[in-house]
C-alpha positions as CSV (number, residue, x, y, z in Angstrom):
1,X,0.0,0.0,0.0
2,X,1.3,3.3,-0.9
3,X,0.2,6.4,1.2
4,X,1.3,9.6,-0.7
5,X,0.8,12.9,0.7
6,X,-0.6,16.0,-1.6
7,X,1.0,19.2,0.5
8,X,2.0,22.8,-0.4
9,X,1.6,25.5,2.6
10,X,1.1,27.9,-0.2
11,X,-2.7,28.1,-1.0
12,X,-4.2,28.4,-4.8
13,X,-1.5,26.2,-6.4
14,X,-4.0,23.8,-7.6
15,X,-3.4,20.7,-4.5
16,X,-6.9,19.4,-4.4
17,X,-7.3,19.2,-8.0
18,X,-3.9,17.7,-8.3
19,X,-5.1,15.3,-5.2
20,X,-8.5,14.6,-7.1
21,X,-7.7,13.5,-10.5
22,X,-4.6,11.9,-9.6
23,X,-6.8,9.5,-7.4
24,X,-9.6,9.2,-10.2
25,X,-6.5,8.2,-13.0
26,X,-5.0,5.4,-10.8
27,X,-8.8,4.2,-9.9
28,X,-9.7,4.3,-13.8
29,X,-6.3,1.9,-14.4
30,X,-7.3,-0.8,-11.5
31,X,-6.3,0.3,-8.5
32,X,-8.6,0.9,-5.3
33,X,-7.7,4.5,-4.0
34,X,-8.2,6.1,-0.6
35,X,-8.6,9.6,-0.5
36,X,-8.4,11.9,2.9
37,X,-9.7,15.1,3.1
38,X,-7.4,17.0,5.7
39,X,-8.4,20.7,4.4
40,X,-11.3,22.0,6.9
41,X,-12.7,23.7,3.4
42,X,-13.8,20.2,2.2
43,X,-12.9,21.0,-1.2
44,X,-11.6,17.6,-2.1
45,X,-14.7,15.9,-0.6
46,X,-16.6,18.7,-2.8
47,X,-15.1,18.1,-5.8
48,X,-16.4,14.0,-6.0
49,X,-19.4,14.7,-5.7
50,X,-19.8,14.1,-1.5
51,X,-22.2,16.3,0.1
52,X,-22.7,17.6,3.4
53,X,-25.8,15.2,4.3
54,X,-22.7,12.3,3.5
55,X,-20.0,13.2,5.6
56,X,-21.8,11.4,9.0
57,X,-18.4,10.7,9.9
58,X,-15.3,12.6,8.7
59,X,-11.1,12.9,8.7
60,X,-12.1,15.2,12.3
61,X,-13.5,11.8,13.7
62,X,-10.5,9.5,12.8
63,X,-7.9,12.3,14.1
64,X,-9.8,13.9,17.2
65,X,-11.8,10.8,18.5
66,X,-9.8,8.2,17.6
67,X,-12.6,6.1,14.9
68,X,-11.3,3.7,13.0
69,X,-11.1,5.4,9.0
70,X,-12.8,2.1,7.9
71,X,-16.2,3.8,10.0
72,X,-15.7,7.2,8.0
73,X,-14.9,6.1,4.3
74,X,-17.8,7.2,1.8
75,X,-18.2,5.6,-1.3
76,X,-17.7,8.0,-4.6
77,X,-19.3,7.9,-7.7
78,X,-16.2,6.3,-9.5
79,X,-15.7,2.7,-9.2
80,X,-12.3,1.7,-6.9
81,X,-12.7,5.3,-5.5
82,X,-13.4,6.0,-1.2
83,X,-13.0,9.1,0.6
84,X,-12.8,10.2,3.8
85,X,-14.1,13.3,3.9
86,X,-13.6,16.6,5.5
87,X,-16.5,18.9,7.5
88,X,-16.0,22.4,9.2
89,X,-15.3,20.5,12.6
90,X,-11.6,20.2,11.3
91,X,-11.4,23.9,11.5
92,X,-10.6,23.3,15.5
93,X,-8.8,19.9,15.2
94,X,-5.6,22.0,15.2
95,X,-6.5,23.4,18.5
96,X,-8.1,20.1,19.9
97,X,-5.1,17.9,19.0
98,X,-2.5,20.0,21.2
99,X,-3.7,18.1,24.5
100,X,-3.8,14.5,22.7
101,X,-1.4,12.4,23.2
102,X,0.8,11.2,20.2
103,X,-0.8,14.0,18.4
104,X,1.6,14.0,15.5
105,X,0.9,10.3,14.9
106,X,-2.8,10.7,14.9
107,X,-3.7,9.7,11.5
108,X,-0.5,6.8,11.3
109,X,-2.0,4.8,13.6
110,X,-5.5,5.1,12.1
111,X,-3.6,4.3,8.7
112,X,-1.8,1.7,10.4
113,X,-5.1,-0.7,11.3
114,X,-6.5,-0.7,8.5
115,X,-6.6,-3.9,6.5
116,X,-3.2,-4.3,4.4
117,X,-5.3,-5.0,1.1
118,X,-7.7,-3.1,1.4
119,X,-6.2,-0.2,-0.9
120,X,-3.5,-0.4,-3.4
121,X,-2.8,3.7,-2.5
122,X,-4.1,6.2,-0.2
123,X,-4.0,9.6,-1.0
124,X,-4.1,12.5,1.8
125,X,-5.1,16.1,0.7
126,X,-3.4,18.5,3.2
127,X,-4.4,21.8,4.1
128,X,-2.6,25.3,2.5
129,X,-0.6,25.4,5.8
130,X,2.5,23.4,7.6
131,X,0.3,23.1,10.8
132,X,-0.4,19.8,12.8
133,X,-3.0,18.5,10.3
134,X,0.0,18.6,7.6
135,X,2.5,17.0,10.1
136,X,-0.1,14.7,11.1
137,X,-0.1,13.7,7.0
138,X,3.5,13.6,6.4
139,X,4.1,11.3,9.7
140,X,2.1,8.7,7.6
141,X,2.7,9.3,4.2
142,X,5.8,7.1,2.8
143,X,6.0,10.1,0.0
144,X,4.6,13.6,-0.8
145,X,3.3,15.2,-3.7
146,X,3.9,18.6,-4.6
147,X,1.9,20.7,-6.6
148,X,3.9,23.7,-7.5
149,X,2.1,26.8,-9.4
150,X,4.5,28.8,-11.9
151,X,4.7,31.9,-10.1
152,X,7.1,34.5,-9.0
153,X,7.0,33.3,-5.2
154,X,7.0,29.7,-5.9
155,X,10.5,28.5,-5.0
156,X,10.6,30.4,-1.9
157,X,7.4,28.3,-0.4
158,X,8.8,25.2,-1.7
159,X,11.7,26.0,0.0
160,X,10.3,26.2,3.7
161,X,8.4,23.0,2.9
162,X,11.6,21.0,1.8
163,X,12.9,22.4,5.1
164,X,9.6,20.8,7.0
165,X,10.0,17.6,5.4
166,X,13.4,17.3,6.9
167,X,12.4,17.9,10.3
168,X,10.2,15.6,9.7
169,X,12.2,13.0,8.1
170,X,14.9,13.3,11.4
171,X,12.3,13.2,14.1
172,X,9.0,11.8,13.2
173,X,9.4,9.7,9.7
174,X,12.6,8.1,8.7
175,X,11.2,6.8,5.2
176,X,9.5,9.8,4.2
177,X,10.8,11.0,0.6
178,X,9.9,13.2,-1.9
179,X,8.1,11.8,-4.9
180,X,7.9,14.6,-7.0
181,X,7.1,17.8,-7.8
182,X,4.5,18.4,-10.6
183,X,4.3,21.8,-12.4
184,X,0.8,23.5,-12.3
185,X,-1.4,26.7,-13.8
186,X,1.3,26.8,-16.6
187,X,0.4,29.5,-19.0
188,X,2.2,29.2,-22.4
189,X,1.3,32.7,-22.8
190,X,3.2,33.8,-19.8
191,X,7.0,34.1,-20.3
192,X,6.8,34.3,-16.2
193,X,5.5,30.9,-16.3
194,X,8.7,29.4,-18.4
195,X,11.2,30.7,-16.5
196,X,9.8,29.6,-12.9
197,X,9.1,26.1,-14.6
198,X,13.0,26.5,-16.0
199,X,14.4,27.8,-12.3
200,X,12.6,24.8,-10.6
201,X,13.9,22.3,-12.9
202,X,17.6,23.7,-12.6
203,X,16.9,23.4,-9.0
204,X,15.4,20.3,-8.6
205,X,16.5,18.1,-11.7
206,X,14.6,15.1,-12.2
207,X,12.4,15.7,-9.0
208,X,10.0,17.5,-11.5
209,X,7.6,15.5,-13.4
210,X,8.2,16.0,-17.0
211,X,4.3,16.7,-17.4
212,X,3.2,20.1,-16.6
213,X,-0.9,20.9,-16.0
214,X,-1.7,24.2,-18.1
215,X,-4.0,26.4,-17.3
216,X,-7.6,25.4,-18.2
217,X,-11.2,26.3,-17.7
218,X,-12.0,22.9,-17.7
219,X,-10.3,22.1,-14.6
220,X,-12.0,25.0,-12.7
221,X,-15.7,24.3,-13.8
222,X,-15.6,20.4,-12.7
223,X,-15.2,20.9,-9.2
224,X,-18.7,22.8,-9.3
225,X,-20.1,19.8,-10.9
226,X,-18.7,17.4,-8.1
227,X,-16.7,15.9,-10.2
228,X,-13.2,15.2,-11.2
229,X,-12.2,16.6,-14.6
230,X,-11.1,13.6,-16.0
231,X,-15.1,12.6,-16.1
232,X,-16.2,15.9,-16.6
233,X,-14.1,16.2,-19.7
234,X,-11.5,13.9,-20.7
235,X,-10.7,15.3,-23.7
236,X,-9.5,18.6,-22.3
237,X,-6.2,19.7,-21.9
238,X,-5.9,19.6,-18.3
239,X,-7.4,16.0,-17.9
240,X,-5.0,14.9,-20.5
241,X,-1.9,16.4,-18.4
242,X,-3.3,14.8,-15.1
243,X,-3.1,11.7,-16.9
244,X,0.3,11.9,-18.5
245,X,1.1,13.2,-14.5
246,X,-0.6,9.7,-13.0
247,X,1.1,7.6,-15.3
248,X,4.9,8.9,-14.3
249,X,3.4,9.0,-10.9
250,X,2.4,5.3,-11.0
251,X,5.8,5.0,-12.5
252,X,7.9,6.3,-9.3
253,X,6.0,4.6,-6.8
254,X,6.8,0.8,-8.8
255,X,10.1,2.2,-8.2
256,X,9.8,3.5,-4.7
257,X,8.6,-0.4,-4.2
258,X,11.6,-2.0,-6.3
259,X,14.0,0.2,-3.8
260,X,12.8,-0.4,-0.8
């Protein structure tokens, strides 16, 4: 089982619809995918189609109360696809899980006793921040996913989150490594956006994926729809990116496997 981890502190670089058709792709090829919500907005839990009435039991429950995630998955609309969703309650989970025991480990030991075959990969939206709810993610994630908008300010916020993945790595997580990091809201028509995308790559090498996910209107309308681009439209250019970006993703994790 592979448990990834979707995190940028930065808001608005495109993490919840990177999360949400990177799940839907690797359902569509076979495999049964977990996604958890761990953004108080919901969005990811908005964007497949889960309403309010749905979320009985949410990622608040599994952190806060200690449920077992098996009691707060919710079936999608896509075969091979659960969620744990989010609700408003997480707002204050940051707060609550100061006086908790193990509080950094919350959602690792809820990970932990689930059944080994139940998923073949769970994927955890974090929230736009590098508070307990992220470290809580990156404790149990064996890998993390960054979705990095080309923009001015970019390499600076990737910067301080490499830095929190070390600290990480030395105290909590041992095995955490970085997976990649994919290029998002690319604008062909922006010169701005081709030199960030060059600067990160001279940075980072092959870190980066080779795919980059443009800028589309596509992308943006689905989530209103409660549903993931790739089955609002397929045939647009920002589903076609997101599943160029699943297959190398799929790709690095059969090697994350072979190395370990």
């Amino acid at each position: 089982m592979d448990i990834v981890a979707v995190a940028n502190q930065k808001g608005g670089v495109g993490k919840t619809t990177t999360a949400i058709n990177v799940a839907t792709a690797l359902s569509a090829v076979g495999s049964r995918v977990l996604l958890i919500d761990l953004d108080p907005q919901g969005n990811a839990s908005t964007g497949l189609g889960v309403d309010q009435a749905q979320r009985h039991l949410s990622s608040y429950h599994v952190l806060v109360e200690g449920r077992a995630i098996t009691d707060a998955v919710v079936a999608t609309k896509l075969p091979r696809l659960d969620l744990v969703p989010s609700t408003a309650d997480l707002s204050g989970a940051e707060i609550e899980l100061v006086d908790i025991e193990q509080r950094t480990a919350r959602l690792n030991q809820a990970i932990a006793n689930l059944p080994s075959n139940r998923y073949d990969v769970i994927l955890i939206d974090c929230p736009p921040s590098l508070g307990l709810l992220t470290l809580n993610a990156l404790v149990a994630a064996e890998t993390i996913l960054v979705p990095l908008q080309c923009e001015f300010f970019a390499l600076e916020g990737l910067s301080q989150l490499l830095q929190t993945v070390e600290r990480v790595r030395s105290r909590f997580n041992p095995r955490l490594a970085i997976l990649g990091v994919a290029l998002t809201m690319f604008d062909k028509r922006n010169r701005l956006s081709d030199q960030v995308a060059k600067d990160v790559r001279s940075c980072l090498g092959q870190v980066v994926f080779d795919t980059v996910i443009p800028r589309n209107v596509r992308l943006s309308e689905a989530p209103s729809h409660g549903l993931p681009a790739l089955i609002y439209d397929h045939r647009c250019a920002g589903s076609e990116a997101y599943i160029g970006l699943a297959r190398e993703i799929i790709g690095r994790l059969r090697d994350e496997r072979k190395a370990a």
